[in-house]
C-alpha positions as CSV (number, residue, x, y, z in Angstrom):
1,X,0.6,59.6,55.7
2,X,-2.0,57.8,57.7
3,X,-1.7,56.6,61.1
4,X,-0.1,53.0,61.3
5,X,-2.3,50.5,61.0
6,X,-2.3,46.7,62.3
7,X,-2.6,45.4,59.1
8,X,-2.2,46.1,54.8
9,X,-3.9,44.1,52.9
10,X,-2.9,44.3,49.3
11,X,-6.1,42.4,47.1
12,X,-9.3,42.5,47.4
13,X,-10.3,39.3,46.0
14,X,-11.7,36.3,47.5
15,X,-9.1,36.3,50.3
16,X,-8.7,40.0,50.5
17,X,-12.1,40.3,51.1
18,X,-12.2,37.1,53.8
19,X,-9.3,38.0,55.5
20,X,-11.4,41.6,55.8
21,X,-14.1,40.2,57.5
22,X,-12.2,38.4,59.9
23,X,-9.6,41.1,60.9
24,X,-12.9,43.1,60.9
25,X,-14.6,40.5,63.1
26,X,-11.9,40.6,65.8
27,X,-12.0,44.4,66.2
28,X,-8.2,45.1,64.4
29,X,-7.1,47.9,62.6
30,X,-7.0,47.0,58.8
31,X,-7.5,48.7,54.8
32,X,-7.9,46.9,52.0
33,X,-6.2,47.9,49.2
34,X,-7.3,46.8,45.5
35,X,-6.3,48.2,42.0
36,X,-9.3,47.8,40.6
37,X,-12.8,49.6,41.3
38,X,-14.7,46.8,42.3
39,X,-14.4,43.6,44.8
40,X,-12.7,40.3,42.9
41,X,-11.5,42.5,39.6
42,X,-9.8,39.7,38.4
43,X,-13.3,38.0,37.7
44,X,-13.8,40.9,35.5
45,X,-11.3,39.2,32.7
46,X,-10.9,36.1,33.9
47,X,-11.4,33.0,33.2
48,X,-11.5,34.2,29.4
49,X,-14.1,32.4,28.5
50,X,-16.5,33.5,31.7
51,X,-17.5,30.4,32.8
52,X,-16.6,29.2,36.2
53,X,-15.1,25.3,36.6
54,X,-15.5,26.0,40.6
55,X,-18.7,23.7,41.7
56,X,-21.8,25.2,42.8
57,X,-23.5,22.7,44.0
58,X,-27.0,24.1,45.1
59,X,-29.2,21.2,46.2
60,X,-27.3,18.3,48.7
61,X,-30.5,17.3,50.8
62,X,-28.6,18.9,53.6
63,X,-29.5,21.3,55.9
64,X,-26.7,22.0,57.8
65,X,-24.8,25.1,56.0
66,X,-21.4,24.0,57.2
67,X,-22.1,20.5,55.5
68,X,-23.0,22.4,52.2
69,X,-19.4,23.9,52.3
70,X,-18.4,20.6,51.0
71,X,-20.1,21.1,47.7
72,X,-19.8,25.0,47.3
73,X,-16.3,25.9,46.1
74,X,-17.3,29.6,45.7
75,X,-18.8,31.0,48.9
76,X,-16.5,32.5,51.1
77,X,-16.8,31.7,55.1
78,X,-19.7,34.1,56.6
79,X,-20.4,33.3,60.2
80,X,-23.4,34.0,62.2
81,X,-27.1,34.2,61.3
82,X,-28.1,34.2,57.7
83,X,-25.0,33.6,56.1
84,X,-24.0,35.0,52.4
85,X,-23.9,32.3,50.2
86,X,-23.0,32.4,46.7
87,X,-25.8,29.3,46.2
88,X,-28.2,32.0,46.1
89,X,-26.8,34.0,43.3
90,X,-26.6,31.3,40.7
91,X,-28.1,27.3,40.5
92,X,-25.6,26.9,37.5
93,X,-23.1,23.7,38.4
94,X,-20.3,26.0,36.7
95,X,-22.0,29.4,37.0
96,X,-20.9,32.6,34.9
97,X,-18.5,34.7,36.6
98,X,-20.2,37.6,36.2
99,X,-22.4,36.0,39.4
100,X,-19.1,35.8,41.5
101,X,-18.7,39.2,41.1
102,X,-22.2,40.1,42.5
103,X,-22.1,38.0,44.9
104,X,-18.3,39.4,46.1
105,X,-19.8,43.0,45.6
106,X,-22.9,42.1,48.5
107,X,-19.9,40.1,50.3
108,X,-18.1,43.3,51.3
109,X,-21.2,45.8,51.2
110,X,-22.7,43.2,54.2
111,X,-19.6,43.3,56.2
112,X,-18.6,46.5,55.4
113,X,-15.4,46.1,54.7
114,X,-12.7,48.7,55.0
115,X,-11.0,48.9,51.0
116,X,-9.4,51.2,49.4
117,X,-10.7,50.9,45.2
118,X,-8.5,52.1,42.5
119,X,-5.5,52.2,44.2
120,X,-2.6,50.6,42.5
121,X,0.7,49.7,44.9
122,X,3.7,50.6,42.8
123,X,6.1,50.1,45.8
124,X,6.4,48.5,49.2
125,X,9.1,49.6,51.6
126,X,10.0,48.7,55.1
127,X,11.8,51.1,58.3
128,X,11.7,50.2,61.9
129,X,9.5,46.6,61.7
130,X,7.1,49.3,59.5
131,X,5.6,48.7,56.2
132,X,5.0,51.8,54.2
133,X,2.9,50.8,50.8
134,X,2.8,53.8,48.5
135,X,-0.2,53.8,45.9
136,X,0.4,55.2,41.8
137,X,-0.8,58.5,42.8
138,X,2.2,58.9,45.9
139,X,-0.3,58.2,48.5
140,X,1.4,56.3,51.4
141,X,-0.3,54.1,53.9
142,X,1.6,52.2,56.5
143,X,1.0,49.2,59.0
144,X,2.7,47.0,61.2
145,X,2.2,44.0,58.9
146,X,1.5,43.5,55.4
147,X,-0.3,40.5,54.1
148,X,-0.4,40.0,50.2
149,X,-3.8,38.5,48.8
150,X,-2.8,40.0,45.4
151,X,-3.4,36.3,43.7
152,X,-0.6,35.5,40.8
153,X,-1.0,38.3,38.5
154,X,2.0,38.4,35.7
155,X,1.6,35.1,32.6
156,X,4.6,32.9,33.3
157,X,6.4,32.8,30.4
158,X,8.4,29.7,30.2
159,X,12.1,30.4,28.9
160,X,11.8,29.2,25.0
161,X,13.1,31.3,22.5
162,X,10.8,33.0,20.4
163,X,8.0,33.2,23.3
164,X,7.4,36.8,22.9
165,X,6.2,36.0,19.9
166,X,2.8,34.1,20.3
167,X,-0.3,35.7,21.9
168,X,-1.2,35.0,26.0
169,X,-3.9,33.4,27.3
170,X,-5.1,36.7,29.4
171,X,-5.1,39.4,26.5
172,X,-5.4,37.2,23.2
173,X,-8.8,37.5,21.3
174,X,-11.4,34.6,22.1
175,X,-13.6,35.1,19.1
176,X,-13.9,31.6,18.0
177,X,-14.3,32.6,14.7
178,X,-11.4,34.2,13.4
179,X,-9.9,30.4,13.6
180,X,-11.9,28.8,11.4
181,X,-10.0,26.6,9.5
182,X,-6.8,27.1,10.7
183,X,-4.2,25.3,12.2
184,X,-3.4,26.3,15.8
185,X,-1.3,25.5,18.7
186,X,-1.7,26.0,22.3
187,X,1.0,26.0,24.8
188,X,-0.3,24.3,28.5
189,X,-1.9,21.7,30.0
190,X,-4.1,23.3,32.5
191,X,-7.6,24.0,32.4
192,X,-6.7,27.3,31.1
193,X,-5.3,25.6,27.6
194,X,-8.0,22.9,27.3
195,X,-10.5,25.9,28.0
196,X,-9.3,27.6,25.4
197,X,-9.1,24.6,23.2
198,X,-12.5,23.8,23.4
199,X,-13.6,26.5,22.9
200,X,-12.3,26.5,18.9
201,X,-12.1,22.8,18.6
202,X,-15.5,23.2,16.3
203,X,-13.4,25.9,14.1
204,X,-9.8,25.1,14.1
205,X,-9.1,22.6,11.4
206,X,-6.1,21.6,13.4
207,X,-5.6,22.2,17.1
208,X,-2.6,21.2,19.0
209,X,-2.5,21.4,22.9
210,X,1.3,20.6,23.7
211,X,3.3,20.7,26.9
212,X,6.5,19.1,28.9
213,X,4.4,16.6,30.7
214,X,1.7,14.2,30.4
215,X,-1.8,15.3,31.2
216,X,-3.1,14.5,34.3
217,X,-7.0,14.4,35.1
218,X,-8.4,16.0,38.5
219,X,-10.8,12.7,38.5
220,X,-7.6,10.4,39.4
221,X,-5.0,12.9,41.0
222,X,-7.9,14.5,42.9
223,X,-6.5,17.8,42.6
224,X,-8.5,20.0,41.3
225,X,-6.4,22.2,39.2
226,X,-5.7,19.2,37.0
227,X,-7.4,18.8,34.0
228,X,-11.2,18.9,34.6
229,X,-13.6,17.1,32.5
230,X,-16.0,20.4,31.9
231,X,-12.7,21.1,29.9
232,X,-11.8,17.4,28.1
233,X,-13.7,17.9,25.0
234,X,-10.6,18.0,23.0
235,X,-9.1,15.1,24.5
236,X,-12.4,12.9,23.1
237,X,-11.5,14.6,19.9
238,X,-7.7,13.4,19.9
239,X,-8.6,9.7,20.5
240,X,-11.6,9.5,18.3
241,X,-9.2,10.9,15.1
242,X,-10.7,13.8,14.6
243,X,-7.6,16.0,13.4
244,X,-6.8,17.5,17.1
245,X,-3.9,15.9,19.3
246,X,-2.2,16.1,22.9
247,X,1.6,16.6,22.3
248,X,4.2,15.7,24.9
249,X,7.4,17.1,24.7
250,X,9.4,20.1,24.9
251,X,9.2,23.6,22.9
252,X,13.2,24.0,21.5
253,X,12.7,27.3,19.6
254,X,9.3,29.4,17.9
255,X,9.7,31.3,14.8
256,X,7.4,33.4,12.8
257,X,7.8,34.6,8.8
258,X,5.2,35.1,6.2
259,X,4.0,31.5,6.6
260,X,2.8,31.8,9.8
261,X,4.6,30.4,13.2
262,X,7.1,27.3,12.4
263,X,7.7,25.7,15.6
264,X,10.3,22.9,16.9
265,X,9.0,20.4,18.6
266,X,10.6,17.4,20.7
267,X,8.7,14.7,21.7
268,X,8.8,12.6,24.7
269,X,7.1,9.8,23.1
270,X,7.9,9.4,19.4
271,X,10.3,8.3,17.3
272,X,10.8,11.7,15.9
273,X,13.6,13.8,18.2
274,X,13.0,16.8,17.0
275,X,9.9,18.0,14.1
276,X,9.2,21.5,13.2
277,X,5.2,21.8,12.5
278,X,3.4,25.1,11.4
279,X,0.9,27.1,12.7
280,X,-1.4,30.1,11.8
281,X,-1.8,31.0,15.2
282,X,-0.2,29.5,18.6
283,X,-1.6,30.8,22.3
284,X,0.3,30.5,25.4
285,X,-1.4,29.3,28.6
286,X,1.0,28.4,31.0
287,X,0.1,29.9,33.8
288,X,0.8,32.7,35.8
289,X,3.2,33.8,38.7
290,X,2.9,36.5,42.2
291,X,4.8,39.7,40.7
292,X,7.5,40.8,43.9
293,X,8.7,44.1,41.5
294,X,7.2,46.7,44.0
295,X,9.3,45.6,46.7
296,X,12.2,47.3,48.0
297,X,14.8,45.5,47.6
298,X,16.0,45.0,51.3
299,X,12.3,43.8,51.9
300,X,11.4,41.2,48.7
301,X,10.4,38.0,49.7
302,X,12.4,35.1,48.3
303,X,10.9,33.2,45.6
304,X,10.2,29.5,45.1
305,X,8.7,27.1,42.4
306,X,10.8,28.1,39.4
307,X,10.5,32.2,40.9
308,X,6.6,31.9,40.8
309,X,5.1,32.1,44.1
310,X,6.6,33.7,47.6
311,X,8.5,31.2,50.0
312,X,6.2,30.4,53.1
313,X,6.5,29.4,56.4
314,X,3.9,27.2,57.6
315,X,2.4,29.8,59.3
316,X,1.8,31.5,55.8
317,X,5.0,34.3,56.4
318,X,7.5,34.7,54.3
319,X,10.6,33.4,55.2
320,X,13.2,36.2,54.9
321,X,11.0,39.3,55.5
322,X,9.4,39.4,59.1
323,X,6.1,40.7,59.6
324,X,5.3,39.9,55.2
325,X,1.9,37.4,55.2
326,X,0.2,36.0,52.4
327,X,-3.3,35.0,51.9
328,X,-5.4,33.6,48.7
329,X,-4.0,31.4,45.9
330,X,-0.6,32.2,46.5
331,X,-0.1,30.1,49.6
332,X,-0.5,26.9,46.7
333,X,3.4,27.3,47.3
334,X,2.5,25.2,50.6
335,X,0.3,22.6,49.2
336,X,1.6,22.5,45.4
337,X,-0.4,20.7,43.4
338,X,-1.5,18.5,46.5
339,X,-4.5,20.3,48.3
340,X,-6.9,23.1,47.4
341,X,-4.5,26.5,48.4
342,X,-5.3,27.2,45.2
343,X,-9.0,27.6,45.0
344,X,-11.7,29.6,46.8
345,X,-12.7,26.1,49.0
346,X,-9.3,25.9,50.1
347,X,-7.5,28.7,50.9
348,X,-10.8,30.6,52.6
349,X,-9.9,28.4,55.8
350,X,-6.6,29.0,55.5
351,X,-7.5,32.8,55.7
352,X,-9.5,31.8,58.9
353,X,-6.2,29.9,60.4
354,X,-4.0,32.9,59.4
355,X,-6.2,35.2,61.6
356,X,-6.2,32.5,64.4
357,X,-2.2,32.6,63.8
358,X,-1.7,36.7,64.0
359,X,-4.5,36.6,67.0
360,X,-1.7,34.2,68.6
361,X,1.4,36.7,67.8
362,X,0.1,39.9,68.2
363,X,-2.9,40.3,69.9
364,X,-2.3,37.6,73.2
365,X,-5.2,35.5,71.9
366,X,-4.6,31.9,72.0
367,X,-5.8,29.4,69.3
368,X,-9.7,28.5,70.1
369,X,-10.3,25.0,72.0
370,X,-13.1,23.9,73.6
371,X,-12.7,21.2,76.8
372,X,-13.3,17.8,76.1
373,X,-13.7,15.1,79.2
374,X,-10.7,12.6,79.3
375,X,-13.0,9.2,78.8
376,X,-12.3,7.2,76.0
377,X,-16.0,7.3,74.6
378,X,-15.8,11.5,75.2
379,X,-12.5,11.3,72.7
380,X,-14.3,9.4,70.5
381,X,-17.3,11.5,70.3
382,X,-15.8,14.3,69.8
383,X,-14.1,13.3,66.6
384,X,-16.6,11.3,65.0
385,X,-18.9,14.2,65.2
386,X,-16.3,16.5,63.9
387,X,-15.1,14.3,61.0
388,X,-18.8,13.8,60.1
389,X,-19.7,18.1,60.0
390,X,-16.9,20.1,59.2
391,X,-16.2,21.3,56.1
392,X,-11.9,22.7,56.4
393,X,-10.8,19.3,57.0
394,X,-12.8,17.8,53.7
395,X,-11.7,20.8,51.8
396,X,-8.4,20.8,53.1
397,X,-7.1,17.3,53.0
398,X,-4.1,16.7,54.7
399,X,-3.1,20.4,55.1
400,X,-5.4,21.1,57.9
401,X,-6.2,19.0,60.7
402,X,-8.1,19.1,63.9
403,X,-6.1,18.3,67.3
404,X,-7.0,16.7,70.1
405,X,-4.9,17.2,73.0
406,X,-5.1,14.7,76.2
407,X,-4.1,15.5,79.6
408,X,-4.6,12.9,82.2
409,X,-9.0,13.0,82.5
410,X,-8.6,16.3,80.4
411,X,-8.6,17.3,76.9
412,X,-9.0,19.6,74.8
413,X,-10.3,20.3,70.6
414,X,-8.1,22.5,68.9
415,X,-9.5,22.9,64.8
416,X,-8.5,23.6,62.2
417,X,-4.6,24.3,62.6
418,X,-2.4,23.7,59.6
419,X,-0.9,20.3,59.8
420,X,2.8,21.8,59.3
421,X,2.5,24.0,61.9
422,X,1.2,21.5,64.8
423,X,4.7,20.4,64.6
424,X,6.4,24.2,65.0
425,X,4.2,25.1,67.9
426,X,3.8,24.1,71.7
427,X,1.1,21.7,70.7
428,X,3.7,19.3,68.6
429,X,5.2,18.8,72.3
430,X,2.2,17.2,74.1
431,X,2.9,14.5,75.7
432,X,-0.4,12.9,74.2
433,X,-1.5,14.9,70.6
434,X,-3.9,13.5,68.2
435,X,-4.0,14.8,64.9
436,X,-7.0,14.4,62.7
437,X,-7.2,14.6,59.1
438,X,-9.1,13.7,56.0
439,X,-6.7,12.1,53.4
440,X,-6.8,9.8,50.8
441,X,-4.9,6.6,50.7
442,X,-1.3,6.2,50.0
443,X,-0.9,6.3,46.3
444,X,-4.2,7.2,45.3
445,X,-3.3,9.1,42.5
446,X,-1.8,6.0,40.7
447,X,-5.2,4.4,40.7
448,X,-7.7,4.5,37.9
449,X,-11.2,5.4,39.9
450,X,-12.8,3.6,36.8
451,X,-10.5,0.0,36.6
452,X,-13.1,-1.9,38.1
453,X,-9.9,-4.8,38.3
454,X,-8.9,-2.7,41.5
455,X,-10.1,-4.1,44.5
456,X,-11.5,-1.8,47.1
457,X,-11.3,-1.7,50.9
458,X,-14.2,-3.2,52.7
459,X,-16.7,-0.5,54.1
460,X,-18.1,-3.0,56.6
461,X,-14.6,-4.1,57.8
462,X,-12.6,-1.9,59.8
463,X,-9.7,-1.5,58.2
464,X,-6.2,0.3,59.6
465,X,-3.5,-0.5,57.6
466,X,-3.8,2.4,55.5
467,X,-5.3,0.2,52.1
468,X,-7.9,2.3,51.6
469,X,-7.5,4.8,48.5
470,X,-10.6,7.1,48.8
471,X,-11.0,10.4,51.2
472,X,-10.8,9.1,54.9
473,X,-10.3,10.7,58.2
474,X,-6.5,9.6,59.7
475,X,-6.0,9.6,63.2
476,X,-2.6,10.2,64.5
477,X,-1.2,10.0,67.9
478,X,2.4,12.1,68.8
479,X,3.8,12.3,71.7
480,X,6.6,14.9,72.5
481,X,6.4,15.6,69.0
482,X,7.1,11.6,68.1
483,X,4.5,9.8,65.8
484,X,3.7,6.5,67.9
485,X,0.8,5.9,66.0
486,X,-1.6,5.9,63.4
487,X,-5.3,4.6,62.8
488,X,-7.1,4.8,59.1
489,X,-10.8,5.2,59.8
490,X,-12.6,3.0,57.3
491,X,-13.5,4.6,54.0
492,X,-17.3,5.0,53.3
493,X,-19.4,5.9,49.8
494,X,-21.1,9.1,51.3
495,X,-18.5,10.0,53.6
496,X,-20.1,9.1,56.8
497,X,-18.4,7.6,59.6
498,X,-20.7,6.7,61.9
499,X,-21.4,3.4,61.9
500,X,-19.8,0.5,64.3
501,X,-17.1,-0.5,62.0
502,X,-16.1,3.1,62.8
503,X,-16.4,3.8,66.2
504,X,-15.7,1.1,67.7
505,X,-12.3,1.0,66.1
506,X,-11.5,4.2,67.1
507,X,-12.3,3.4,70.2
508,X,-9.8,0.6,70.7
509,X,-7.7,2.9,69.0
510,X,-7.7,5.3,71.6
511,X,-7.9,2.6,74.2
512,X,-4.8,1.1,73.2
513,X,-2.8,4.5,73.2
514,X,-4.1,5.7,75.8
């Protein structure tokens, strides 16, 4: 066995690979390893259909590369000169995936990245505050702490009898063809089910996408593993009457015989309680779940979300094994369904806060500031030209903020720093904290972007009651931990704030609590 390292890192995906080049960066002792033989293996088989639904948008008019972050949901964070930036492999709005993998490959060829390729963990033990990972072929490899980035690998299989019987969205066949004229059913409402709808919608003589709950479009939650519309062709098909429909309701039992599958169906929003419909061919896609089997029992994180992803504190460890981290789309547990945790253009900062946070416990490295002069217009400046730059904050809404921390004619800028955690650290107990965020308005998600009957918030009034619905930074002042106060910053169409109707009410924002 190997001398004991700093750091494990099980994954080398996306956040594998970025949480690589930052414990590389910062001089610590760290392997990658991956299961597969190349960087991001998952992007090998998946998304079944190989196109990506992660925006690559290549031309903003900007120059500033930390501005384009806002529009590039696939590059991962590359500091310093000449940056490595997945624009340049593809020009595609949804690019193939078989770009992402390139790209990933040059990502950790640049940086040199310490991983370990075909090297399947098969258990994960713990002795003396000591992780000992052993691979299939009984090679061990210890460290001090482990971090998973393995990404939810196992289908969730949702417990309806007769499950086992239909084919999964990750190993079924996708030639479209074999479902000509047939009826078929698939199981989900996530942009893995409507991918796979559409892509037999044109051969299916009867497709079915059916789940528990109502579908909910990524244009009007603003979450972006809601429905997209690069996968709503089916849903034009079901309201224009052309054979296909959206079931709500639950699955009660699936059956198979000579017939084909004969499956009972309640729905939520019919007359009928219960009707049994047939089906040549019904595909699950409903999701997928972390797999915890190669623990050790005395060292298995506990489980949340119906046993899917790892409980988390909000410093991204779990919360009955000391020491266990996680990185990548299974820290979604913290912002479920809410924020980007999820996706490459979320949880790549929250790799960047996670080193910030084991810099802080184990390496006597406090969380990067810079000094800011006490004056009102010097508190001003510096977030108005923060909230008009960075990238985290617009990619992260509401789970990572910046904080400004007053004391007396001092101050100082503390960014990026996960918005649960300001309040389990020394900075929730400053006597003057302000905590900046971009959100959107209170009830967004119960407004239809396209009802032209809702009235909007003024972008030439300044506006701080909170009315506004659309991404907007929020200023919030605690002190001692107490929220005293909070100012809305006026909404604006290209997300620039800037003008007077900005500043100058932050400024008597600041003013007044200060």
């Amino acid at each position: 066995m190997a001398d004991v390292l700093d750091y494990l890192v099980v994954g080398a995906g996306p956040a594998g690979l970025q949480l690589g080049r930052q414990l590389g960066g910062a001089g610590r002792s760290y392997l990658v390893l991956e299961r597969g033989s190349v960087p991001a293996a998952f992007f090998t088989r998946f998304p079944r259909h190989r196109t990506l639904i992660s925006v690559n948008k290549k031309y903003t008019g900007w120059t500033d590369p930390e501005l384009n972050l806002r529009v590039d949901w696939n590059s991962l964070l590359d500091d310093g000169p000449d940056p490595l930036v997945f624009t340049d492999y593809s020009a595609e709005m949804f690019p193939p995936a078989e770009a992402f993998l390139s790209y990933t490959a040059d990502y950790a060829a640049k940086h040199d990245l310490k991983i370990r390729y075909d090297t399947e963990v098969t258990r994960i033990s713990r002795a003396d505050d000591v992780f000992t990972v052993t691979a299939a072929g009984g090679e061990k490899f210890s460290a001090r702490r482990l971090i998973m980035a393995t990404g939810v690998t196992k289908p969730y299989i949702p417990d309806v009898p007769g499950m086992e019987l239909v084919d999964q969205y990750a190993d079924y066949d996708t030639d479209p063809e074999q479902f000509i004229n047939q009826r078929v059913l698939v199981l989900g409402k996530g942009n893995s089910a409507f991918e796979t709808a559409d892509s037999i919608n044109a051969f299916a003589a009867v497709l079915h996408v059916a789940g528990p709950r109502p579908v909910k479009l990524a244009w009007r939650t603003h979450f972006v593993g809601h429905l997209r519309a690069f996968n709503a062709g089916v849903l034009d098909m079901y309201q224009l009457k052309l054979q296909h429909a959206i079931l709500d309701g639950d699955v009660r039992e699936i059956t198979k015989d000579d017939d084909g599958y004969h499956v009972k169906f309640a729905f939520a929003r019919a007359d009928e309680l219960v009707k049994e419909i047939r089906y040549d061919r019904v595909i699950a896609a409903t999701g997928f779940r972390f797999d915890a089997s190669m623990f050790d029992e005395d060292c298995r994180p506990e489980m949340t979300i119906n046993d899917r992803f790892p409980a988390q504190t909000s410093s991204w460890e779990s919360v009955n094994v000391p020491g266990l981290y996680f990185a990548g789309t299974i820290t979604q547990a913290r912002d479920f369904k809410k924020a980007t945790s999820a996706f490459i253009h979320g949880y790549r900062y929250g790799v960047r806060a996670l080193s910030k946070v084991l810099d802080e416990r184990y390496h006597d490295t406090e969380w990067p500031s810079t000094a800011v002069g006490g004056k009102t217009s010097e508190l001003v400046d510096a977030v108005i030209s923060r909230i008009n730059r960075t990238s985290a904050l617009y990619q992260q809404f509401g789970f990572l903020a910046d904080v400004l921390v007053v004391d007396g004619d001092q101050a100082r800028y503390y960014e990026e720093v996960p918005v649960d955690r300001f309040k389990d650290t020394a900075l929730g107990e400053s006597a003057n904290a302000f905590v900046i965020t971009l959100d959107y308005g209170p009830d967004h998600d119960k407004i239809d972007p396209f009802d032209f009957t809702v009235t909007r918030a003024s972008q030439d009034v300044a506006n701080d009651s909170g009315e506004g619905h659309y991404l907007h930074p929020i200023v919030r002042h605690y002190q001692g931990g107490e929220l005293v106060a909070t100012h809305h910053v006026t909404e604006n169409l290209e997300n620039e704030w800037n003008r007077p109707v900005h500043v100058d009410a932050l400024t008597a924002f600041f003013t007044k609590q200060l």
